[in-house]
C-alpha angles and dihedrals in degrees: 000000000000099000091041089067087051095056105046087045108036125055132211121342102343080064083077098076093061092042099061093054093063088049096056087044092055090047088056086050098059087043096056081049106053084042125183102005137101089260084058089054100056092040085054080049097054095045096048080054084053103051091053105034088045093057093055114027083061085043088054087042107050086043098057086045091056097050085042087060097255110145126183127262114266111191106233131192101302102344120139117219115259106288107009148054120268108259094193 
């Protein structure tokens, strides 16, 4: 649902950052599911990676973006995002 929201919200490479945060919640979630087993426990390890390389490989990247010239997307009077028509 997370990274839903993102998408529809937020537009090219800063969309990343929300992204990787529904990734890691539907990982818990399989991990909630599979519950005490050894399949539970390297769902929980792969979670934890992805709690810290997610963090900082979008941090790297966005960084990168923003000394390459790369600025976000602002919305202005009556502007539609690249690619695409304003939907709102």
């Amino acid at each position: 649902m997370t990274a839903l929201i993102g998408a529809l919200l937020l537009v090219g490479l800063f969309f990343h950052a929300v992204a990787a945060l529904g990734v890691v919640l539907t990982v818990s979630a399989l991990v909630l599911a599979a519950g005490p087993s050894l399949l539970g426990a390297k769902l929980a390890l792969v979670a934890v990676f992805l709690l810290l390389a997610n963090p900082t490989s979008t941090h790297a990247i966005a960084r990168a973006a923003l000394r390459t010239g790369l600025r976000p997307w602002r919305r202005e009077a009556g502007g539609s995002p690249p690619g695409g028509e304003a939907t709102g």
